[in-house]
N, CA, C and O atoms as CSV, one atom per row, in Angstrom:
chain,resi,resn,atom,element,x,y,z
A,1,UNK,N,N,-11.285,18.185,-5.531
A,1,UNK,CA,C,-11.806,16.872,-5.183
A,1,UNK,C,C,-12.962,17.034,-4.199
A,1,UNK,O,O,-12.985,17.726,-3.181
A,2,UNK,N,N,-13.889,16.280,-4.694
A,2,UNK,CA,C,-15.026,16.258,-3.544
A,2,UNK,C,C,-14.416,15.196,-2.134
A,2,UNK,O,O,-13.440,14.461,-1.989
A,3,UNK,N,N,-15.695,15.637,-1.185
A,3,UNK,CA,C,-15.274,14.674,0.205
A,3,UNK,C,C,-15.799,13.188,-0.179
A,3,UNK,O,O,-15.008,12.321,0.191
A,4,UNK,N,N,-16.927,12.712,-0.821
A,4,UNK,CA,C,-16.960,11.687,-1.319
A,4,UNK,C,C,-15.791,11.038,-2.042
A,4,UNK,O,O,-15.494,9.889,-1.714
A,5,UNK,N,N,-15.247,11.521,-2.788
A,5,UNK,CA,C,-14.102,10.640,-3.734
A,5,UNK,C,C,-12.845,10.816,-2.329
A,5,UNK,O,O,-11.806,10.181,-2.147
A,6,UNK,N,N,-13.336,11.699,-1.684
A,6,UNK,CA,C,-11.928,11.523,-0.756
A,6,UNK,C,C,-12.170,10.146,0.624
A,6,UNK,O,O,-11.404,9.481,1.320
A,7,UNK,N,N,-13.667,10.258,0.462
A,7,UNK,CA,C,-14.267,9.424,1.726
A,7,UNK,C,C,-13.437,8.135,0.775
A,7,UNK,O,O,-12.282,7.930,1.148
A,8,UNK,N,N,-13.912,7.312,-0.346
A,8,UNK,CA,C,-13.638,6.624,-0.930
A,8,UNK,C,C,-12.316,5.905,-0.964
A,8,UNK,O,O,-11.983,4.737,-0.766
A,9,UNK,N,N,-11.673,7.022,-1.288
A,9,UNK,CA,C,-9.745,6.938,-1.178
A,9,UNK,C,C,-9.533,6.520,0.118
A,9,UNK,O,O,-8.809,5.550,0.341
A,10,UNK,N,N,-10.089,7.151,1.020
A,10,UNK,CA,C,-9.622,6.519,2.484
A,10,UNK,C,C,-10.210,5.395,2.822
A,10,UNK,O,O,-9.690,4.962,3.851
A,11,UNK,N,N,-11.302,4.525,2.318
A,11,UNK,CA,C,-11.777,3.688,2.579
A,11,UNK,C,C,-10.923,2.466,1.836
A,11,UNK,O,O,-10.555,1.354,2.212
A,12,UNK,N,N,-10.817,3.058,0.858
A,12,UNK,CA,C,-9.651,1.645,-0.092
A,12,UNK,C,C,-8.720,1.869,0.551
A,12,UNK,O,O,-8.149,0.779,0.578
A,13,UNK,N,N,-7.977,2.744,1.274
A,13,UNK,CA,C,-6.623,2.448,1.322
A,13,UNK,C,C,-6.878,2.004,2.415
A,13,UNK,O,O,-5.994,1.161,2.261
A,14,UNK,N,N,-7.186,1.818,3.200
A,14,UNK,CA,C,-7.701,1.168,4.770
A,14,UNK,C,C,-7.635,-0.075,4.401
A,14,UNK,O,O,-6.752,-0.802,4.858
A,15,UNK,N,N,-8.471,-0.487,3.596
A,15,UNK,CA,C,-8.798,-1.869,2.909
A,15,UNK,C,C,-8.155,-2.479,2.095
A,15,UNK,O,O,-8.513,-3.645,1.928
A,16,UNK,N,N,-7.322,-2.125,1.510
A,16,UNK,CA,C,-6.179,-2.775,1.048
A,16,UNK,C,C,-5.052,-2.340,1.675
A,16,UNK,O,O,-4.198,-2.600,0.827
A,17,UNK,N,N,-4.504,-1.870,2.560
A,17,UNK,CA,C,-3.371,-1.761,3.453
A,17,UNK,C,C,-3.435,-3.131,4.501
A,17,UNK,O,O,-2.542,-3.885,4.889
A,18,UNK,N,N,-5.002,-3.090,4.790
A,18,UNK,CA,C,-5.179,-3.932,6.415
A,18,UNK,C,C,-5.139,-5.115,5.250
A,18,UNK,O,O,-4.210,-5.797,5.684
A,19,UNK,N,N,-5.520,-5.678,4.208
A,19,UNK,CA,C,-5.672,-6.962,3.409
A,19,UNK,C,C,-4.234,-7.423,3.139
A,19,UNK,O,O,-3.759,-8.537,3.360
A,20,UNK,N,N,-3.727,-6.506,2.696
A,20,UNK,CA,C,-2.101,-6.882,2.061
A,20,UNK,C,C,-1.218,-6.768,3.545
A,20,UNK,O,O,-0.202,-7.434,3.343
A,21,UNK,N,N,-1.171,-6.220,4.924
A,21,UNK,CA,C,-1.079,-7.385,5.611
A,21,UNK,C,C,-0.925,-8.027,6.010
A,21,UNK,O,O,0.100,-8.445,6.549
A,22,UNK,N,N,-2.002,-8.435,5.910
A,22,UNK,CA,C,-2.541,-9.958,6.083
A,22,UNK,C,C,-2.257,-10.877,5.225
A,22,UNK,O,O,-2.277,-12.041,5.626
A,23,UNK,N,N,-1.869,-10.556,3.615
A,23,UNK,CA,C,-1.273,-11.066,2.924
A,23,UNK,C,C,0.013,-11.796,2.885
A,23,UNK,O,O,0.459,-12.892,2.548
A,24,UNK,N,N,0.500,-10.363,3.528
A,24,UNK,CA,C,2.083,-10.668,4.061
A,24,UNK,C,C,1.958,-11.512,5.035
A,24,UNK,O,O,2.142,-12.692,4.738
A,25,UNK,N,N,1.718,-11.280,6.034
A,25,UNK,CA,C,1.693,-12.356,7.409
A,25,UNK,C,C,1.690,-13.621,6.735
A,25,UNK,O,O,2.691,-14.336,6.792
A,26,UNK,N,N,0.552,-14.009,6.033
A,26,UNK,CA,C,0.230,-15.256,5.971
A,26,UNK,C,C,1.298,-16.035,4.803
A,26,UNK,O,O,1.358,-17.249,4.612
A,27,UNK,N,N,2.101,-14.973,4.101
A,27,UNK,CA,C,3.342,-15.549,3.621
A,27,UNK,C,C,4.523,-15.736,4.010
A,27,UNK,O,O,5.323,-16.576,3.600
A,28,UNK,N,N,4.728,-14.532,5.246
A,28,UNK,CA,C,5.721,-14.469,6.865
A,28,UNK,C,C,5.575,-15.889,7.527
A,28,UNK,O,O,6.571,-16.376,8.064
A,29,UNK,N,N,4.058,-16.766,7.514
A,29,UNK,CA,C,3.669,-17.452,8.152
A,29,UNK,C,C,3.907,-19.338,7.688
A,29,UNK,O,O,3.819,-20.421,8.267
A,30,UNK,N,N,4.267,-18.790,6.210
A,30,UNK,CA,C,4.373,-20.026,5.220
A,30,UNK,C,C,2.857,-20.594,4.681
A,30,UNK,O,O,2.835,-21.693,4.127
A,31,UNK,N,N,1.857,-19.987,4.816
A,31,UNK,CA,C,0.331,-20.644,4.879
A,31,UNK,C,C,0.701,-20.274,2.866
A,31,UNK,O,O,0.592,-21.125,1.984
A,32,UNK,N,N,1.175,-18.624,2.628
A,32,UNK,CA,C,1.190,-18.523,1.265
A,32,UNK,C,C,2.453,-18.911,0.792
A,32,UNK,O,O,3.282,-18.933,1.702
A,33,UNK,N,N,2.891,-19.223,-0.306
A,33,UNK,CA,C,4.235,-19.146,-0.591
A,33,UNK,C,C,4.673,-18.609,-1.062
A,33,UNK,O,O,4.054,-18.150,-2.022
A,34,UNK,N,N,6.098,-18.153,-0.869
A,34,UNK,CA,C,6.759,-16.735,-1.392
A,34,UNK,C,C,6.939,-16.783,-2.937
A,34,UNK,O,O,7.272,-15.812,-3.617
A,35,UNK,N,N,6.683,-18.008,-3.399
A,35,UNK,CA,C,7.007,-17.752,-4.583
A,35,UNK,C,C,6.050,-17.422,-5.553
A,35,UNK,O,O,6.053,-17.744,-6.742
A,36,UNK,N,N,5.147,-16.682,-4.872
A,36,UNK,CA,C,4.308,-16.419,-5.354
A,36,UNK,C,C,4.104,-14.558,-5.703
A,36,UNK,O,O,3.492,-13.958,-6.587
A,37,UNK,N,N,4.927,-14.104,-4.557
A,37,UNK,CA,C,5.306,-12.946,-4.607
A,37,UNK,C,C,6.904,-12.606,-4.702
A,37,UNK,O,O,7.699,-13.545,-4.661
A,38,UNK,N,N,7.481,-10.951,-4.860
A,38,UNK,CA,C,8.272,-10.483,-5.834
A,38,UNK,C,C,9.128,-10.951,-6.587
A,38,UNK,O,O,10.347,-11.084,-6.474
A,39,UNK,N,N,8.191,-11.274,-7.611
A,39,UNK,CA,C,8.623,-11.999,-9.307
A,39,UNK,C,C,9.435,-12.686,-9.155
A,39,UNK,O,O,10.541,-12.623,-9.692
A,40,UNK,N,N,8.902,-13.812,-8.080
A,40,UNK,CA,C,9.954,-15.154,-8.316
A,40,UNK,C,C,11.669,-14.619,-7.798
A,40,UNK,O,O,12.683,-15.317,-7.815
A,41,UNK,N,N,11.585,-13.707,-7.526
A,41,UNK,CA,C,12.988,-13.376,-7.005
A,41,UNK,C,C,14.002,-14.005,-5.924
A,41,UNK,O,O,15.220,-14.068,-6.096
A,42,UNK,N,N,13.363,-14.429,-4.864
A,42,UNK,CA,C,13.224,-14.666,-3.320
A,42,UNK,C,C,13.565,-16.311,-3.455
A,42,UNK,O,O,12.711,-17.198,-3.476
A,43,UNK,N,N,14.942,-16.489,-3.537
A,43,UNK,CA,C,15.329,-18.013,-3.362
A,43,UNK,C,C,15.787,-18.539,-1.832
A,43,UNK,O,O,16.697,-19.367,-1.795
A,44,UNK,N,N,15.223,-18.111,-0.639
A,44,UNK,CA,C,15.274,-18.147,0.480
A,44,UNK,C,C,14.342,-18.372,1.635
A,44,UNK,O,O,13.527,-17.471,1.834
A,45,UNK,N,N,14.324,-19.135,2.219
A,45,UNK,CA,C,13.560,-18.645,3.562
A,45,UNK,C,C,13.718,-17.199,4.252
A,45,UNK,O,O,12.864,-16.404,4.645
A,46,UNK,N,N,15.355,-17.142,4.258
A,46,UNK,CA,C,15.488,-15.900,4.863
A,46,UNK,C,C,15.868,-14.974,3.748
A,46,UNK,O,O,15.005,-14.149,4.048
A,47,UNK,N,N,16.201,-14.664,3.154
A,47,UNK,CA,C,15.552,-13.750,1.482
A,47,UNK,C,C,14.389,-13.312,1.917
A,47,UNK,O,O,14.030,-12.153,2.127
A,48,UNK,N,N,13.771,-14.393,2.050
A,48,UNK,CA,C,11.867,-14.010,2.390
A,48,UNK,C,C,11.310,-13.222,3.805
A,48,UNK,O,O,10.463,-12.343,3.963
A,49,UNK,N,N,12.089,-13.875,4.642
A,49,UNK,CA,C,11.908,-13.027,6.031
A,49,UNK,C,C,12.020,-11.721,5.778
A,49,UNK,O,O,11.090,-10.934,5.602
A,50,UNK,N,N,13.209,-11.489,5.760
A,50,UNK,CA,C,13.904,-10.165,5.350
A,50,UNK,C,C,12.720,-9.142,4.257
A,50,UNK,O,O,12.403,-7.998,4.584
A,51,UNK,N,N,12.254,-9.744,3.112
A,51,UNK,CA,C,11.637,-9.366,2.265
A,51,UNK,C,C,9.834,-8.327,2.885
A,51,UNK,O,O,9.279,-7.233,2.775
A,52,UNK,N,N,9.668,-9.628,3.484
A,52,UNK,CA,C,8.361,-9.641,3.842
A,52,UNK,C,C,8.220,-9.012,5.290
A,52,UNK,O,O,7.145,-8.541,5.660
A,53,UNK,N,N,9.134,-9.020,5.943
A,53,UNK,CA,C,9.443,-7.670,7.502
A,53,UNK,C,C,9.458,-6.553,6.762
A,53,UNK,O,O,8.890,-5.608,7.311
A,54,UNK,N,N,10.012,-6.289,5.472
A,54,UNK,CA,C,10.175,-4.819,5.230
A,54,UNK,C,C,8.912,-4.393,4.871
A,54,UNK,O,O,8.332,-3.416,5.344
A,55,UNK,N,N,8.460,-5.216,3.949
A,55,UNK,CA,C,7.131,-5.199,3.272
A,55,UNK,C,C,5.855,-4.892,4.483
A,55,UNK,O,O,4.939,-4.094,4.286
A,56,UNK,N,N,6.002,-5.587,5.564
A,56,UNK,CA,C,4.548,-5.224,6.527
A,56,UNK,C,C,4.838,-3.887,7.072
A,56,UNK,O,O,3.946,-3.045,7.178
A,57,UNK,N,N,6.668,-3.552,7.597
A,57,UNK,CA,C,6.512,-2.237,8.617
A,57,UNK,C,C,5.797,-1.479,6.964
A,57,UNK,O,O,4.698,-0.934,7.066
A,58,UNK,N,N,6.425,-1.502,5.677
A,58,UNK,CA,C,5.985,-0.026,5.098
A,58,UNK,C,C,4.944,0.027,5.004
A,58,UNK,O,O,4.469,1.108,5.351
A,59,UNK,N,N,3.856,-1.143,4.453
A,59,UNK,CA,C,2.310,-1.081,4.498
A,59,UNK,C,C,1.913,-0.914,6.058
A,59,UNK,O,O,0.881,-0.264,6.221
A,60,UNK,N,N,2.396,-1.271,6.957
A,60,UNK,CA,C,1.982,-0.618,8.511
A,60,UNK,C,C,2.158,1.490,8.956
A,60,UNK,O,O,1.718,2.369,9.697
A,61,UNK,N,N,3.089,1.239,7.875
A,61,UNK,CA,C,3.710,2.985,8.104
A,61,UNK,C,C,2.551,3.466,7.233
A,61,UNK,O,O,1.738,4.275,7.679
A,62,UNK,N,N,2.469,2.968,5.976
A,62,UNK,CA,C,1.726,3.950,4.948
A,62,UNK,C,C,-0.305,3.973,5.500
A,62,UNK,O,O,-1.104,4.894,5.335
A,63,UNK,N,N,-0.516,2.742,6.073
A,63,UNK,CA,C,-1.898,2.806,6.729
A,63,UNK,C,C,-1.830,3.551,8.043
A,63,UNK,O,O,-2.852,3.750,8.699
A,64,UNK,N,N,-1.119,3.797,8.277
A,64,UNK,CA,C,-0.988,4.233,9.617
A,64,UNK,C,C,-0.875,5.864,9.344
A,64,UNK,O,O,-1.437,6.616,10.141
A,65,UNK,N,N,-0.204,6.366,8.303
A,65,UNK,CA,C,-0.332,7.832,7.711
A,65,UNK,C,C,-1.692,7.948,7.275
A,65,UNK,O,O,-2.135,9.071,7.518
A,66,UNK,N,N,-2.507,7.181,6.717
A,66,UNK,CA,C,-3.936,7.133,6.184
A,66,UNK,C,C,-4.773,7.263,7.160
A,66,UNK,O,O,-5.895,7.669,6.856
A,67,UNK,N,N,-4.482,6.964,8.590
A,67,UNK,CA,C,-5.213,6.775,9.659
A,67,UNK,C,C,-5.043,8.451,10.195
A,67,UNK,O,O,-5.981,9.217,10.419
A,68,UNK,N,N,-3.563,8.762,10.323
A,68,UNK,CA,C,-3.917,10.102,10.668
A,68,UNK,C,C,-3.870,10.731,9.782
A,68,UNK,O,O,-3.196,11.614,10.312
A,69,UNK,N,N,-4.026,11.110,8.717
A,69,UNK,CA,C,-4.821,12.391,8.171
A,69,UNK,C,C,-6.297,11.649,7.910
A,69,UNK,O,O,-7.018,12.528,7.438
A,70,UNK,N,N,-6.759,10.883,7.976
A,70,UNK,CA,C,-8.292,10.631,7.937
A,70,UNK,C,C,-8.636,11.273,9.213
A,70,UNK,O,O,-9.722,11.838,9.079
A,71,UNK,N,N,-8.151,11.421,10.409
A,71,UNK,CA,C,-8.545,11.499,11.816
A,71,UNK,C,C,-9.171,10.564,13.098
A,71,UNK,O,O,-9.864,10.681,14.109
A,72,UNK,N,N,-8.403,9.534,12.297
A,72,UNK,CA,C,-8.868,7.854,13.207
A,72,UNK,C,C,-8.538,8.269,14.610
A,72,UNK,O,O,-9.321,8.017,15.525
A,73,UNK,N,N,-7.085,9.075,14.865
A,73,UNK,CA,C,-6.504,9.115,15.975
A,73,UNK,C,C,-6.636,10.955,16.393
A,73,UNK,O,O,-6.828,11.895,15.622
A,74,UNK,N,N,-6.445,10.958,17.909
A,74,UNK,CA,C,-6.253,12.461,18.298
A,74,UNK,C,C,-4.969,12.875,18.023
A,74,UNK,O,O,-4.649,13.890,18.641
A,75,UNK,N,N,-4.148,12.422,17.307
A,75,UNK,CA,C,-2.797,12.723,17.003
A,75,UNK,C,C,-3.277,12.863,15.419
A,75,UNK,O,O,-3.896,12.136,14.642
A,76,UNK,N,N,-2.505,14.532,15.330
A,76,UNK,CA,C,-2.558,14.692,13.645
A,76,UNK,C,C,-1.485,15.083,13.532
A,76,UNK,O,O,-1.053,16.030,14.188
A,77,UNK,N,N,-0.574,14.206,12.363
A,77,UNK,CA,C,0.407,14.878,11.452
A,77,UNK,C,C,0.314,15.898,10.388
A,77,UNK,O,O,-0.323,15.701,9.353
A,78,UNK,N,N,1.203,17.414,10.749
A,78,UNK,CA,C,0.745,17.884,10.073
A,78,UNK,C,C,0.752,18.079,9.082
A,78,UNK,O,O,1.721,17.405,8.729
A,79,UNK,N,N,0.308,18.629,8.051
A,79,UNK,CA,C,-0.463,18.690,6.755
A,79,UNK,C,C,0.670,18.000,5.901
A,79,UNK,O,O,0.849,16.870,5.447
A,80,UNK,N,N,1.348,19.191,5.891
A,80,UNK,CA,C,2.725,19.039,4.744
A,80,UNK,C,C,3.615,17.633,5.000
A,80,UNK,O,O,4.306,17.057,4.160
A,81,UNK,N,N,3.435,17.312,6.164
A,81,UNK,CA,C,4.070,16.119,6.101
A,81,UNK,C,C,3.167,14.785,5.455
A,81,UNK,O,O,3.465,13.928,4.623
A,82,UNK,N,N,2.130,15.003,6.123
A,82,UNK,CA,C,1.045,13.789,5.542
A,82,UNK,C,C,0.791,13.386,3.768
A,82,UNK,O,O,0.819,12.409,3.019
A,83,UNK,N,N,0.513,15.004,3.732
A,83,UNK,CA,C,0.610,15.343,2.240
A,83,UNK,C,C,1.983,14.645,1.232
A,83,UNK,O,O,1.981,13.993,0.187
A,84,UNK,N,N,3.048,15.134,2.104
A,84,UNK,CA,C,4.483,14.885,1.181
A,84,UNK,C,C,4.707,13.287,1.350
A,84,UNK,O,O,5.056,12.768,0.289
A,85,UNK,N,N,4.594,12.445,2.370
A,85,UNK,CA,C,4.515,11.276,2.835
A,85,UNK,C,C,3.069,10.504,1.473
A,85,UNK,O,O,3.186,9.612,0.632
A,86,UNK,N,N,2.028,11.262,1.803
A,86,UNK,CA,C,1.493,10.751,0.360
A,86,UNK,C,C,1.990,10.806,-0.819
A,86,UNK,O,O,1.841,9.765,-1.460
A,87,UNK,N,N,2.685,11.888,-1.494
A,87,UNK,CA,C,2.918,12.149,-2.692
A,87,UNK,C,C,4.258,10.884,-3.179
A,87,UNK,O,O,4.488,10.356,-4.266
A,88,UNK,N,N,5.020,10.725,-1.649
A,88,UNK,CA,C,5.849,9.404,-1.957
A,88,UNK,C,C,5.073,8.206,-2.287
A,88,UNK,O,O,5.341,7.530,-3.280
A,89,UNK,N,N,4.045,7.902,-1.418
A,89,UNK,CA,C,3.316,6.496,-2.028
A,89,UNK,C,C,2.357,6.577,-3.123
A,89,UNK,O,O,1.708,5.599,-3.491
A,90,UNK,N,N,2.258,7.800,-3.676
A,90,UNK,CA,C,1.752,7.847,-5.322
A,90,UNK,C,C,2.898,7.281,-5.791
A,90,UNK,O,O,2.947,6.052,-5.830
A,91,UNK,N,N,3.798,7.903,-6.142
A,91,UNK,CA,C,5.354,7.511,-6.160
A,91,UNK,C,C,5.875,6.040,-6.236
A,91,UNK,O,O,6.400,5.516,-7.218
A,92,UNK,N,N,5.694,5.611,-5.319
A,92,UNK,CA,C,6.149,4.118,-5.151
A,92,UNK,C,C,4.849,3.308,-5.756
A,92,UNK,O,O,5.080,2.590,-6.729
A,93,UNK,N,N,3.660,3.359,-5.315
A,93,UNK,CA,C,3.012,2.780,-5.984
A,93,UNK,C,C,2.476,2.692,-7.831
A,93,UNK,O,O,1.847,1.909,-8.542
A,94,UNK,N,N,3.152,3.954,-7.973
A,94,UNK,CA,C,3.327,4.168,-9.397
A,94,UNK,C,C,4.367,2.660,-10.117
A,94,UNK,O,O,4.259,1.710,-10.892
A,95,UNK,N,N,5.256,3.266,-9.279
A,95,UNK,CA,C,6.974,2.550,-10.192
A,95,UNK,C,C,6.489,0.659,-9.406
A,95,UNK,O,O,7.235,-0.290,-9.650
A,96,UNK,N,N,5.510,0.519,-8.739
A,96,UNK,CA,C,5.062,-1.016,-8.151
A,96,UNK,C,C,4.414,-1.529,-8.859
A,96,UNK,O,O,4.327,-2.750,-8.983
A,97,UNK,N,N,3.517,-0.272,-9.790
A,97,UNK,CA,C,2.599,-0.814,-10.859
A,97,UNK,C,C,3.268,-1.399,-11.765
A,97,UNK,O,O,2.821,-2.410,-12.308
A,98,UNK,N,N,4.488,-0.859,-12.100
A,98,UNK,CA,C,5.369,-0.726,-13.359
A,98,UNK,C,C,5.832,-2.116,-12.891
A,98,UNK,O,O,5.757,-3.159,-13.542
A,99,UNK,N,N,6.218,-1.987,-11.915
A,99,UNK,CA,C,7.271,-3.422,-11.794
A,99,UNK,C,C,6.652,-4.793,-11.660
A,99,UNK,O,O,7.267,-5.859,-11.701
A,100,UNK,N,N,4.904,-4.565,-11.438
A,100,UNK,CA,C,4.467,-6.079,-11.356
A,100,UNK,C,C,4.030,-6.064,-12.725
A,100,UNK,O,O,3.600,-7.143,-13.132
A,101,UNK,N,N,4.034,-5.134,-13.506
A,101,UNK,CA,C,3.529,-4.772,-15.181
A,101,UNK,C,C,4.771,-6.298,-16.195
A,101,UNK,O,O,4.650,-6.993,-17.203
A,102,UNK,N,N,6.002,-6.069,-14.913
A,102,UNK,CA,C,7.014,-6.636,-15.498
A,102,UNK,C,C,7.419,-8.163,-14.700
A,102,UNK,O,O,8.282,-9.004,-14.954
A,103,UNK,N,N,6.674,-8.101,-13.945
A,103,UNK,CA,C,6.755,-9.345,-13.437
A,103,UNK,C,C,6.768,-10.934,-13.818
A,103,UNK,O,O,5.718,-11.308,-14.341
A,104,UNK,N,N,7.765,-11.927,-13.648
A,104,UNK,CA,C,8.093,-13.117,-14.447
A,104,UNK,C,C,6.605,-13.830,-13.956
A,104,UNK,O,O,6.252,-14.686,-14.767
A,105,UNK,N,N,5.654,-13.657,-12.792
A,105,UNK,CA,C,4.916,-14.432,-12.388
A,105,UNK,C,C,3.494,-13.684,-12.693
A,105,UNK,O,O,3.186,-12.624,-12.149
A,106,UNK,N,N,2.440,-14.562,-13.892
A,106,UNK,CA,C,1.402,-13.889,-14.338
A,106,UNK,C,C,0.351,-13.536,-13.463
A,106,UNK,O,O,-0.429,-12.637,-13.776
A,107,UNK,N,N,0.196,-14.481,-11.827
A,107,UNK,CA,C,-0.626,-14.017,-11.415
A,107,UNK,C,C,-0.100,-12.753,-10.702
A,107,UNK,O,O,-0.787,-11.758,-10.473
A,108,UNK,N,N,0.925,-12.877,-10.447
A,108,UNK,CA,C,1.538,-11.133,-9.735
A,108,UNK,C,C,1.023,-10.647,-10.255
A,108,UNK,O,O,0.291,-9.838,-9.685
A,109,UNK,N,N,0.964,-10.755,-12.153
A,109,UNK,CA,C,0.513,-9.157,-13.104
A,109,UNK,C,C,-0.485,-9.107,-12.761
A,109,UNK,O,O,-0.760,-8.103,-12.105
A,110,UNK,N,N,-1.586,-10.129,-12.993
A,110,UNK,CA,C,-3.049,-9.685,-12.816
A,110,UNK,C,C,-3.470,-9.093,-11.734
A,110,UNK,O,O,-4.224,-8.121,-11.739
A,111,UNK,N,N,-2.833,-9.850,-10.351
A,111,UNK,CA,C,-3.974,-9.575,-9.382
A,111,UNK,C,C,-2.699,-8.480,-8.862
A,111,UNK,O,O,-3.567,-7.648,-8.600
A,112,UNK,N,N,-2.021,-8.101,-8.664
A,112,UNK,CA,C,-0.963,-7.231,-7.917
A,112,UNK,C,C,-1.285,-5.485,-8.869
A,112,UNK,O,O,-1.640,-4.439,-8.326
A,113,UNK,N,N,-1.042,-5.679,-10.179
A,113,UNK,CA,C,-0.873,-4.522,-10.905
A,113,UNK,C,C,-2.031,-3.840,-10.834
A,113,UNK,O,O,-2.044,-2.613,-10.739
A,114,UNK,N,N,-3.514,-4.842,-10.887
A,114,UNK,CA,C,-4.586,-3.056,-10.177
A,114,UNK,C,C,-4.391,-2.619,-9.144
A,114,UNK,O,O,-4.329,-1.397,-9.014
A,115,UNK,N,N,-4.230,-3.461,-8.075
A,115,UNK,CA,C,-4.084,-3.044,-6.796
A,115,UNK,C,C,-2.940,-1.921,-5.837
A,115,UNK,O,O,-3.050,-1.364,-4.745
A,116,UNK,N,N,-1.786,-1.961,-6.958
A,116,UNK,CA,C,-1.255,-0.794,-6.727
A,116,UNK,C,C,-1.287,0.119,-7.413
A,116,UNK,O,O,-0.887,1.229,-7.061
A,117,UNK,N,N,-1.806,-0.164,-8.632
A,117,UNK,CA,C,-2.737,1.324,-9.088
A,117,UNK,C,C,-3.704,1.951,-8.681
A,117,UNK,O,O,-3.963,3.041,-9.190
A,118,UNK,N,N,-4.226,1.599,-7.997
A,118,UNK,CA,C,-5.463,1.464,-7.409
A,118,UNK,C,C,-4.888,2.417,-5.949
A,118,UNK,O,O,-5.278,3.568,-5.750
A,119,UNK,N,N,-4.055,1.798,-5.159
A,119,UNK,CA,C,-3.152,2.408,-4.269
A,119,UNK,C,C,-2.618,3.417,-4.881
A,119,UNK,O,O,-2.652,4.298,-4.022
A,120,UNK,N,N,-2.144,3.861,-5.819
A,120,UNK,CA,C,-0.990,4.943,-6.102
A,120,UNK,C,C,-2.869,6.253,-6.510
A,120,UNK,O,O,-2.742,7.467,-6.349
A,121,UNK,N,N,-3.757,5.886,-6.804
A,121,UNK,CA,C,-5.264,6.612,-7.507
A,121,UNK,C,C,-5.451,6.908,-6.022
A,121,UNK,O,O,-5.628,8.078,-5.686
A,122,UNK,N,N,-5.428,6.085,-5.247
A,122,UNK,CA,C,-6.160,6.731,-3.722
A,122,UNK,C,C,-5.516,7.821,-3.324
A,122,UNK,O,O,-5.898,8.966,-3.080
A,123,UNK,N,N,-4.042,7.069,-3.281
A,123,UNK,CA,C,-3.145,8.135,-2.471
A,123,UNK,C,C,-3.458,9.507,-3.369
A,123,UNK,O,O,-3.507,10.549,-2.715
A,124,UNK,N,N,-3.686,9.608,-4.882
A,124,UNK,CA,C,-3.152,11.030,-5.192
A,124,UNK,C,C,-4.868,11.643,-4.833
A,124,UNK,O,O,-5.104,12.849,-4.776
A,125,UNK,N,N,-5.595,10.918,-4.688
A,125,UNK,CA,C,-7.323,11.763,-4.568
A,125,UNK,C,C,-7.027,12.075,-3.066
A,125,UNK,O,O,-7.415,13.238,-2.956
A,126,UNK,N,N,-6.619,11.732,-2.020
A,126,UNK,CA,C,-6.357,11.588,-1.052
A,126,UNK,C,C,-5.305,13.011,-0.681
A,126,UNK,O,O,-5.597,13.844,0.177
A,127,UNK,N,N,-4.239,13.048,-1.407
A,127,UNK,CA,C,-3.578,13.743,-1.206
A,127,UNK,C,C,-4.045,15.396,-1.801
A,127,UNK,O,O,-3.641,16.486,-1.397
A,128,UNK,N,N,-4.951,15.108,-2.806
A,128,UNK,CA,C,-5.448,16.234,-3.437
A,128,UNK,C,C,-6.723,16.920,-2.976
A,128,UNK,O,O,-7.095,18.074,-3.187
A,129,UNK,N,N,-7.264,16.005,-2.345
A,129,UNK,CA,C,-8.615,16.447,-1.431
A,129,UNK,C,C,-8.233,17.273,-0.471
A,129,UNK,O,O,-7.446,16.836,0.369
A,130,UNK,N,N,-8.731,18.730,-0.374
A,130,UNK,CA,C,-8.186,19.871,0.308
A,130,UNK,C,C,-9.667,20.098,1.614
A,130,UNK,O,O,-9.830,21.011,2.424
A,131,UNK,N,N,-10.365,19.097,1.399
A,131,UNK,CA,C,-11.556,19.073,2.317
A,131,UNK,C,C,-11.245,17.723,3.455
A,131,UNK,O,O,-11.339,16.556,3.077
A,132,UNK,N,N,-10.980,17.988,4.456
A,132,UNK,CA,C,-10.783,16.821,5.701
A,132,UNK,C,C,-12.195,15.979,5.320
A,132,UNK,O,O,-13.404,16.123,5.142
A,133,UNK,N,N,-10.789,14.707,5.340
A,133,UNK,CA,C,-12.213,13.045,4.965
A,133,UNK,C,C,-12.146,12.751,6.443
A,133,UNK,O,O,-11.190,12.719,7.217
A,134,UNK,N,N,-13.400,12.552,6.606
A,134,UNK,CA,C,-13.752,12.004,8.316
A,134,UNK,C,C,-14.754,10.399,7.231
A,134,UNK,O,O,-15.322,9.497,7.848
């Protein structure tokens, strides 16, 4: 992998980590409504709390791994962990693709299913780029 496609990967995942969120919040917040996200499942206020707390720490954990192996911070995790910690959110964002692929709610499919493909493409250029992305 070149440092460009790796500059790239780290720039989307920055950008859709910090967007989605904000996504979340603003459905944490009631501004969006939950039923708009995971496939209509969520017959609760607190269903939804619950849902959407888990949902920000992991997108807070997984941008926050993106931050240190990019080198945002003087704290670096090292390699093998960053690396293996990526190869899980290829992983999850793989089987996320799959599951909004299957989703009862059409705009989930459209607008959800690139975006974690899109996420699961960063993470693996990201994880495969053997040249430090600054």
């Amino acid at each position: 992998m070149n440092v460009t496609a790796g500059r790239i990967a780290k720039i989307g995942l920055i950008s859709i980590f910090s967007l989605t969120l904000i996504f979340h919040l603003l459905i944490l917040t009631g501004i969006i409504p939950y039923s708009m996200v995971w496939g209509r499942r969520i017959n609760s206020q607190s269903q939804m709390i619950v849902f959407e707390t888990v949902s920000i720490v992991v997108n807070a954990f997984f941008l926050l791994v993106v931050l240190l192996k990019s080198g945002f911070f003087k704290v670096r995790l090292p390699e093998k962990i960053a690396n293996g910690i990526l190869w899980v959110m290829v992983i999850v964002f793989l089987l996320n693709t799959v599951g909004n692929l299957l989703s009862a709610n059409s705009l989930e499919k459209i607008i959800f299913t690139p975006i974690t493909l899109l996420l699961a493409v960063f993470s693996l250029i990201l994880v495969l780029n053997k040249k430090p992305v600054k």
